[in-house]
C-alpha positions as CSV (number, residue, x, y, z in Angstrom):
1,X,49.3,-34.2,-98.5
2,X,46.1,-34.8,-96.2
3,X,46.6,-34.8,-92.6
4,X,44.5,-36.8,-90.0
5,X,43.7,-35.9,-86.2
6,X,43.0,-39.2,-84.6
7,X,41.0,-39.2,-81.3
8,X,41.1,-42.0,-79.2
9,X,38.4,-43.4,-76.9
10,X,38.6,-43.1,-73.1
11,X,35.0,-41.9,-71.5
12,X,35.8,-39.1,-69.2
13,X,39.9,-39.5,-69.8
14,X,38.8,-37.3,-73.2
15,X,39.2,-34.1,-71.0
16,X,43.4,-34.7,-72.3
17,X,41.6,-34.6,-75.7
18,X,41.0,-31.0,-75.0
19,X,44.3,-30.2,-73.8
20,X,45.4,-31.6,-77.2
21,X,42.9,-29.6,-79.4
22,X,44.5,-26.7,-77.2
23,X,47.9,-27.0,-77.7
24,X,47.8,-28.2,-81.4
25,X,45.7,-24.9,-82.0
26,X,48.8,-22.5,-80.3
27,X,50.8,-24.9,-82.6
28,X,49.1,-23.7,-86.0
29,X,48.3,-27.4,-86.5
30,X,45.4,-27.8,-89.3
31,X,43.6,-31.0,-90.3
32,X,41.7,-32.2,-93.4
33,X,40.3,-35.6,-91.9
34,X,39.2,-36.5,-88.3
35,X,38.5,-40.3,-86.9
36,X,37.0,-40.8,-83.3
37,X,36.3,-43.6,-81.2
38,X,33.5,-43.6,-78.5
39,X,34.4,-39.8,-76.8
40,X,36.8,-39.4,-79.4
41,X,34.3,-39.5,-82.2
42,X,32.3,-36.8,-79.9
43,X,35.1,-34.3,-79.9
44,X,36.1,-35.3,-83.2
45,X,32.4,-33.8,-83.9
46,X,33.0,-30.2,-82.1
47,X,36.9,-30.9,-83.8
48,X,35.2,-30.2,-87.0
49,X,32.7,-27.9,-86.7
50,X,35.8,-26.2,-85.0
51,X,33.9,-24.4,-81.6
52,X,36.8,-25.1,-79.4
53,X,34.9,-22.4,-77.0
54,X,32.0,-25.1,-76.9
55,X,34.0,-27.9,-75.7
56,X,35.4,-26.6,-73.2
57,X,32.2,-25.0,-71.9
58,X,31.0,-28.3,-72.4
59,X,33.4,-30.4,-70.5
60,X,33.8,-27.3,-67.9
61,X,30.3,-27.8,-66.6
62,X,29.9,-31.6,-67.1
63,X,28.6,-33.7,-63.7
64,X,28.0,-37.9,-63.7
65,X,24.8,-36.8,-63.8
66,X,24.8,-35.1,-67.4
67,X,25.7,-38.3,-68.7
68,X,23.8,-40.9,-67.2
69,X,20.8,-40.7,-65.3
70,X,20.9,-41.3,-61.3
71,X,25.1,-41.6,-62.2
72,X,27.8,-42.0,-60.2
73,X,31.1,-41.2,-60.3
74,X,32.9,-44.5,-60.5
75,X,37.2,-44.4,-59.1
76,X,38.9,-46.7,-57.3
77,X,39.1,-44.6,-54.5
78,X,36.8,-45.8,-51.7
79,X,36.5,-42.4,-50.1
80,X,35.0,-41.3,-53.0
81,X,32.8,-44.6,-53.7
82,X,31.4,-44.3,-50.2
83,X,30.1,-40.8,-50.8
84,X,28.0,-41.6,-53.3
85,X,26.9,-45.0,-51.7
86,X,23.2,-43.2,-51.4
87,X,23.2,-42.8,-55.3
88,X,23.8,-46.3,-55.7
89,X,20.2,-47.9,-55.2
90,X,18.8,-45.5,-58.1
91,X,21.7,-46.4,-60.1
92,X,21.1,-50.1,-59.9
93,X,17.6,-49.7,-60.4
94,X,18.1,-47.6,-63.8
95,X,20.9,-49.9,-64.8
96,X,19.1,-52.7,-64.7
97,X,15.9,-51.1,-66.7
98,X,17.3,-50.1,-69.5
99,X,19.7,-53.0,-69.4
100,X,23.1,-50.7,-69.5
101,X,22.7,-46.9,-67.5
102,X,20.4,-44.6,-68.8
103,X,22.2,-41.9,-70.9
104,X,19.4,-39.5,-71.8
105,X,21.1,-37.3,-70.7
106,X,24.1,-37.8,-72.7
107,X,22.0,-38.1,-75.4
108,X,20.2,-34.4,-74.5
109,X,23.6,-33.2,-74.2
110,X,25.1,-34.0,-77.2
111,X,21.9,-32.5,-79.3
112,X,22.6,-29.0,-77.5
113,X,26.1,-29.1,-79.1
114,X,25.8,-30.6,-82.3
115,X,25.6,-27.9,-85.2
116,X,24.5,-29.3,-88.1
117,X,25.1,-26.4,-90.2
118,X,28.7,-25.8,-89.1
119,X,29.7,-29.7,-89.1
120,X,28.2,-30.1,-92.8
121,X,29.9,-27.1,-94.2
122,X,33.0,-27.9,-92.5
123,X,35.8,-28.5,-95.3
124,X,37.4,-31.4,-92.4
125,X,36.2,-34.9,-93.4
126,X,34.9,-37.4,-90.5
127,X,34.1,-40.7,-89.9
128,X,33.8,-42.6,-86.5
129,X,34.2,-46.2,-85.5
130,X,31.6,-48.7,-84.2
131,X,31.2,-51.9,-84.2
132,X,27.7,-54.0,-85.5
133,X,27.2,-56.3,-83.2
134,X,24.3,-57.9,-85.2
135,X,26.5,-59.0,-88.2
136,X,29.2,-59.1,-85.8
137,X,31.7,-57.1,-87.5
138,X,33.2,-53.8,-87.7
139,X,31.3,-50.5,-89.0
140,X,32.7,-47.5,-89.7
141,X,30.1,-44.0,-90.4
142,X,31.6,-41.7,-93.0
143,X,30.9,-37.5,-93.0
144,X,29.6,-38.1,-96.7
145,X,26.8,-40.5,-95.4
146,X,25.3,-38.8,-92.9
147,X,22.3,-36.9,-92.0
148,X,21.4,-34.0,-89.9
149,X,19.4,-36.3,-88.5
150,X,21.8,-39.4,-88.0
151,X,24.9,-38.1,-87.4
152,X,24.2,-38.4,-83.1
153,X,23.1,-41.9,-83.6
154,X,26.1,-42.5,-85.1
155,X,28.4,-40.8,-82.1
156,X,26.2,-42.8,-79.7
157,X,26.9,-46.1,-81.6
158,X,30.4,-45.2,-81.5
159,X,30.1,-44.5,-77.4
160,X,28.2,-47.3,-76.8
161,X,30.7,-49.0,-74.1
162,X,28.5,-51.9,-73.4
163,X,27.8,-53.5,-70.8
164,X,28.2,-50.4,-69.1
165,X,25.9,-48.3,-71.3
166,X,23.4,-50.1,-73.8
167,X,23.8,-51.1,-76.8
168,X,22.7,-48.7,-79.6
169,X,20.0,-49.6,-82.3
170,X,20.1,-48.1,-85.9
171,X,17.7,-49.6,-88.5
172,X,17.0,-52.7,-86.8
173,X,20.9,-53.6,-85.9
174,X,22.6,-53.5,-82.3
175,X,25.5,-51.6,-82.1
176,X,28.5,-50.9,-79.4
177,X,31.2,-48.8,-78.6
178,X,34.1,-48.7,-81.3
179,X,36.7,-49.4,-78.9
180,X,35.7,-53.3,-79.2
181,X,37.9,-53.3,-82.6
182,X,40.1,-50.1,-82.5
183,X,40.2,-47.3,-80.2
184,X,42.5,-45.1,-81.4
185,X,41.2,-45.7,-85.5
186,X,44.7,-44.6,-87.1
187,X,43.8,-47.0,-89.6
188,X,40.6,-45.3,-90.9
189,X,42.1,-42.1,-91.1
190,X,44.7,-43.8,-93.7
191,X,42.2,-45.7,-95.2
192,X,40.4,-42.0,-95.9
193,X,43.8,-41.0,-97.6
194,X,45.5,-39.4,-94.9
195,X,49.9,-39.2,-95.0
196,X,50.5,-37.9,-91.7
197,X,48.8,-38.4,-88.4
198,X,48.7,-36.8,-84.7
199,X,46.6,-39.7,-83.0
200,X,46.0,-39.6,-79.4
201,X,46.1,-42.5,-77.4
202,X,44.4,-42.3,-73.5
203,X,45.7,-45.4,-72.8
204,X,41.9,-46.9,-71.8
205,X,40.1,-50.6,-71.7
206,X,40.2,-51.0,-75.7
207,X,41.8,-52.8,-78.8
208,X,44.8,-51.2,-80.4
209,X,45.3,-51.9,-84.3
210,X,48.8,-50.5,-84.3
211,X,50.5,-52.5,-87.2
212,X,51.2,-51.9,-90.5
213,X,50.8,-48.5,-90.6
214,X,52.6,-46.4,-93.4
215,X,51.4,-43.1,-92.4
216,X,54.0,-40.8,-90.6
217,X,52.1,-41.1,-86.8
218,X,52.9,-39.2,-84.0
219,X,51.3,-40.4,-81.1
220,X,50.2,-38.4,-78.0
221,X,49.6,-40.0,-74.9
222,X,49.7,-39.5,-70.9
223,X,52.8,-40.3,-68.6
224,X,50.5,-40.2,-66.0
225,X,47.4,-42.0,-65.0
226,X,44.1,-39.7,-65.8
227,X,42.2,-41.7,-63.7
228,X,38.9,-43.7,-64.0
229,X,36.8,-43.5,-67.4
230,X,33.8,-42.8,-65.5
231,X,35.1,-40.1,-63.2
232,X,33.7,-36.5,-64.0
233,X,35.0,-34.4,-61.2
234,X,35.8,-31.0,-62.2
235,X,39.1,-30.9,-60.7
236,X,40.5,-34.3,-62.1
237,X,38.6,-33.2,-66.1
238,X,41.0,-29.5,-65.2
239,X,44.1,-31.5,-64.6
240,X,43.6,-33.3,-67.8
241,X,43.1,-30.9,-70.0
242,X,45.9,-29.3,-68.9
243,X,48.3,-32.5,-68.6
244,X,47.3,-33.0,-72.7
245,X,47.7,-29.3,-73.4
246,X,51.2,-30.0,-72.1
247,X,52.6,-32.9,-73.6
248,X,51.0,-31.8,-77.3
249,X,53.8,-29.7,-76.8
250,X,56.3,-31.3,-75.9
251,X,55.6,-33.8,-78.5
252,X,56.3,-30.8,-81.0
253,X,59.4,-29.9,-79.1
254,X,57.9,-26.6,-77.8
255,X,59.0,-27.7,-74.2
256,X,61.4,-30.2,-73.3
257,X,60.4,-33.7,-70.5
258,X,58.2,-36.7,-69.9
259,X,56.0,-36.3,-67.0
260,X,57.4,-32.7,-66.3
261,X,58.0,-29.8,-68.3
262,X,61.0,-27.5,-68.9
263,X,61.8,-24.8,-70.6
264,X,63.5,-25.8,-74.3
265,X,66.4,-22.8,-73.8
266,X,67.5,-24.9,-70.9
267,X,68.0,-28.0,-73.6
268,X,72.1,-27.5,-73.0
269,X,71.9,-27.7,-69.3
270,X,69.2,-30.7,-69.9
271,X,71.8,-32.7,-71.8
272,X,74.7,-32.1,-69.9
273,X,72.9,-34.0,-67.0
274,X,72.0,-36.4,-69.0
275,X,75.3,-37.2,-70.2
276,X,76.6,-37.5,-66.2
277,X,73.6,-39.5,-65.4
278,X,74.0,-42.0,-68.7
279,X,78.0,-42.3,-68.3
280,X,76.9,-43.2,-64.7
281,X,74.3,-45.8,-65.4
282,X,76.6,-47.4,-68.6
283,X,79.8,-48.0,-66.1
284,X,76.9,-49.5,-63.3
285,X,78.8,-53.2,-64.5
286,X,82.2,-52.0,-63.2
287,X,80.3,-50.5,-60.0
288,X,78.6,-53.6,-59.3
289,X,82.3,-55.5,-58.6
290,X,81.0,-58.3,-60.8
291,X,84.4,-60.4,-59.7
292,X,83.3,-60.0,-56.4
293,X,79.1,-61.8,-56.8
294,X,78.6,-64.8,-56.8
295,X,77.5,-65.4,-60.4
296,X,73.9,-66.9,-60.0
297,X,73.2,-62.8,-57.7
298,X,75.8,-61.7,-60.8
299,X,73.1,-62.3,-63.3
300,X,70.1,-61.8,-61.6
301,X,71.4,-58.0,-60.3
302,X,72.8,-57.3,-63.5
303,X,70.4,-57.8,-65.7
304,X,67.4,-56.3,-63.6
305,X,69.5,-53.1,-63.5
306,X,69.4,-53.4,-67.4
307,X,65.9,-54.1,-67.7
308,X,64.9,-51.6,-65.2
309,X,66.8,-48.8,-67.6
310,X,65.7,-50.0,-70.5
311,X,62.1,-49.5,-69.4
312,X,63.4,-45.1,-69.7
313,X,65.2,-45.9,-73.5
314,X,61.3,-45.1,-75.5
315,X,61.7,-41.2,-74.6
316,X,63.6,-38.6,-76.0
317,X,66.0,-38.0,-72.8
318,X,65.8,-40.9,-70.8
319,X,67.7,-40.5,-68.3
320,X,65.9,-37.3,-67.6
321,X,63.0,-39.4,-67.6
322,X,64.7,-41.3,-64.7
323,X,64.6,-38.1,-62.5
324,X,61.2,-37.0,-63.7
325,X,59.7,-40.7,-62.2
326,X,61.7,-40.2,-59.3
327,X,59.6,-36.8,-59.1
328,X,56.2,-38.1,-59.4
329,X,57.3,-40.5,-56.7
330,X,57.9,-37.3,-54.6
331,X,54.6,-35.4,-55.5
332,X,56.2,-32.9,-57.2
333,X,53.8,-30.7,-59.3
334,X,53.2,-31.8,-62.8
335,X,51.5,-29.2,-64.2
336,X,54.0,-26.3,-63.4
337,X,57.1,-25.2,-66.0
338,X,59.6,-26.1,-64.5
339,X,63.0,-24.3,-63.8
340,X,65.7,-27.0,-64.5
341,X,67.8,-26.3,-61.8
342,X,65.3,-25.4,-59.1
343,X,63.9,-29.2,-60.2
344,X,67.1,-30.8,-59.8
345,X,67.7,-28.7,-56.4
346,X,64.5,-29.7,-55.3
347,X,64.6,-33.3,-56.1
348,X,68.0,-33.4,-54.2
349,X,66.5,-31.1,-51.3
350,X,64.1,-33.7,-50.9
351,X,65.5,-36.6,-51.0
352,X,68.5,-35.4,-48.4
353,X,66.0,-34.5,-46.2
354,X,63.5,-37.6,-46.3
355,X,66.8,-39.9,-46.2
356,X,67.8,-38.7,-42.8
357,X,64.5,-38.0,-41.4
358,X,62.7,-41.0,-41.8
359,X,65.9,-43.9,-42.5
360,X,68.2,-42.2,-39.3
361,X,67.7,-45.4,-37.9
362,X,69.8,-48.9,-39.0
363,X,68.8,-49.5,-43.1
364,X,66.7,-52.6,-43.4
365,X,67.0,-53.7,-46.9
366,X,63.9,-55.7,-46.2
367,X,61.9,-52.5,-46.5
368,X,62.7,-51.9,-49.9
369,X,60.1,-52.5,-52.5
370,X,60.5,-52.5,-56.5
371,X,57.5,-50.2,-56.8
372,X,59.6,-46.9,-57.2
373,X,57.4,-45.8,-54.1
374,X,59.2,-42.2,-52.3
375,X,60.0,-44.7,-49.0
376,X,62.1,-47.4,-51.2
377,X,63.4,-45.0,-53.2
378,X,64.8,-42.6,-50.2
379,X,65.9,-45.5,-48.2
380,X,67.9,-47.2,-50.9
381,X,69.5,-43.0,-51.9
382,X,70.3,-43.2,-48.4
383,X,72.0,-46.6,-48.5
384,X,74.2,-45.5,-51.5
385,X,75.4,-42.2,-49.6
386,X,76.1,-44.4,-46.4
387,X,77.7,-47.0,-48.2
388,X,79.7,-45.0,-51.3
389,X,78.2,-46.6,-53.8
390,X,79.2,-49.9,-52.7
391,X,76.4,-51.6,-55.1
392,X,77.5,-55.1,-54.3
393,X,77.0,-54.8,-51.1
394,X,73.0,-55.0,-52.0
395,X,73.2,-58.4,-54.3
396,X,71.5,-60.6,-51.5
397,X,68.8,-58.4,-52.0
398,X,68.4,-59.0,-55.9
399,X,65.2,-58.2,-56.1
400,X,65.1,-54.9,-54.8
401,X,67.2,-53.8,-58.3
402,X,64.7,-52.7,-60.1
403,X,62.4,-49.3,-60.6
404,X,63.4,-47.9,-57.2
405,X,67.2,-48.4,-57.1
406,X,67.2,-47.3,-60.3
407,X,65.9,-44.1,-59.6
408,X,67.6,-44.1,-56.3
409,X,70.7,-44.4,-58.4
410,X,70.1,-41.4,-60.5
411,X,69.7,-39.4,-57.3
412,X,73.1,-40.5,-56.1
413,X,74.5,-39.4,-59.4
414,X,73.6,-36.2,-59.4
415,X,74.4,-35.8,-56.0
416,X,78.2,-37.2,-56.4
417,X,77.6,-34.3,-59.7
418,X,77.3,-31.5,-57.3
């Protein structure tokens, strides 16, 4: 049975790539086929000529400025934007030139750490996807046709996220990045005969072909945003690595959580909360005193509180999940293992302390948002302490039943728990 490792496109998200390679290495995992899309199909190079130790000395010293000539790192965060605002008059100028940014030096790069010799003997198939913009259709470029000589071309073509970067010429034809028509290509690596797949997904700009797919998949993807696919600072590229080292693991059940990670020996304790908090949110019709609500703030209320918990139903303890968003909200760390019930004492400790400290005034309902933000979330705990739990109490305020009272829910669960 051939196995496939699927690596999706994402620019500088592919950091979690590494994390991945990482983890499914600790794992034992092996592969006989790889498939990439734009940075994908550049790991997926290393991935076979398997120099794990070059990747990450590759992506531990990589700068805007090794990809792209005169670059910039591009986030939404203005602080960041304006500190390069110097840089951006060269950029321009570049961009404009060449019609897309320079990439030289991507181009440099990727000829210091392509190994002919160790990617041709390699017993792992390959293939990445582009897409031919000059016959307009898609174009995938197989292992068993390609050259020393060709085989960057190829990874460029496959990269070529146009307008941003030009568009790639090959024998007289204009190619661009592969992420046009599928950027995560679990299709190709079926197509090449593989029965089971580990594809991972970054969750960037890019076409998913997702359907009718008979190969056993298991996807990998972040919980968390890994920020802007143009943003190559150190400390970000560190975080990711470690955030898809992380949940390559959990996906194989080695630890246990969604956006945080436990220890799987605490698995009993795990469930046991989850059973309080899902008996909790399955009797939230009886809590809500339907008989008492008008019927139009009946349904409304209602069925927000369902959608909002349906939203958790996708992974593997949901509720958990709950108290894991409610986390994030917080700050928590992400990246640590996690004690179970230091988490759960923490999350509590928290949200106690904000709830007094900044809502010891009279609750205005008006402040709450739907955006699970730590301020909605603590002022509506708070509410549902003050008030008991009298839910109903809230229906003017319909709208507010969504993310944050949902996790603001959970909190008063666990508290009422002990």
């Amino acid at each position: 049975m051939k196995r496939a490792l699927v690596f999706g496109g994402g620019g500088s998200k592919g950091a979690y790539e590494i994390g991945v390679w990482k983890a499914l290495d600790t794992l034992g995992q092996t592969f006989d086929i790889v498939t990439g899309t734009s940075i994908g199909s550049m790991i997926g190079v290393l991935y076979v000529q398997r120099q794990y130790d070059k990747v990450i000395e590759l992506w531990d010293n990589l700068h805007v400025e090794d990809i792209m000539t005169n670059g910039v790192n591009i986030d939404l965060d203005m602080e960041l934007l304006m500190s390069q605002k110097e840089k951006y008059h060269d950029f321009l100028s570049s961009y404009i030139h060449n019609k897309g940014a320079d990439i030289t030096p991507f181009e440099d790069l990727l000829r210091r750490y392509f190994d002919a010799e160790r990617f041709f003997s390699s017993p792992i198939d390959y293939a990445c996807m582009t897409v031919n913009v000059t016959k307009k259709k898609p174009k995938v470029f197989y292992k068993k046709d390609m050259t020393p000589e060709t085989v960057l071309d190829y990874i460029i073509a496959s990269g070529s996220c146009f307008p941003m970067f030009p568009m790639k010429e090959i024998d007289g034809e204009m190619y661009v990045d592969g992420g046009y028509y599928d950027n995560v290509p679990i299709h190709l690596a079926e197509s090449m005969g593989a029965e089971e797949v580990v594809a991972v997904n970054l969750k960037a700009v890019g076409i998913l072909r997702t359907n009718d797919i008979k190969a056993d998949v298991i996807c990998i993807e972040p919980h968390v945003s890994l920020g802007s696919f143009l943003l190559f600072d150190k400390e970000v590229i560190h975080r990711n690595i470690q955030l898809g080292y992380q949940d390559t693991l959990k996906k194989f059940n080695y630890y246990i959580g969604t956006i945080y990670t436990f220890d799987k020996k605490q698995k009993k304790e795990i469930e046991a909360v989850e059973d309080v908090l899902k008996y909790g949110m399955k009797t939230i019709e009886e809590t809500l005193q339907r008989e008492k609500m008008k019927f139009l703030v009946e349904k409304i209320v209602f069925h927000q509180v369902l959608d909002a918990i349906d939203s958790y139903m996708s992974f593997p303890y949901p509720y958990l999940a709950i108290l894991e968003s409610c986390a994030f909200s917080f700050r928590f760390d992400d990246l640590k293992v996690w004690d179970f019930k230091q988490f759960l004492t923490e999350l509590l400790r928290f949200a106690d302390e904000h709830a007094h400290i900044s809502f010891n005034k009279k609750i205005d309902l008006k402040n709450v948002k739907k955006d699970g933000s730590m301020e909605s979330v603590c002022l509506l705990y708070h509410y549902l302490l003050k008030e008991d739990a009298n839910i109903s109490a809230l229906g003017f305020g319909s709208v507010v039943f969504n993310d944050s009272f949902i996790k603001a829910y959970a909190l008063y669960l666990l508290k009422q728990h002990g």
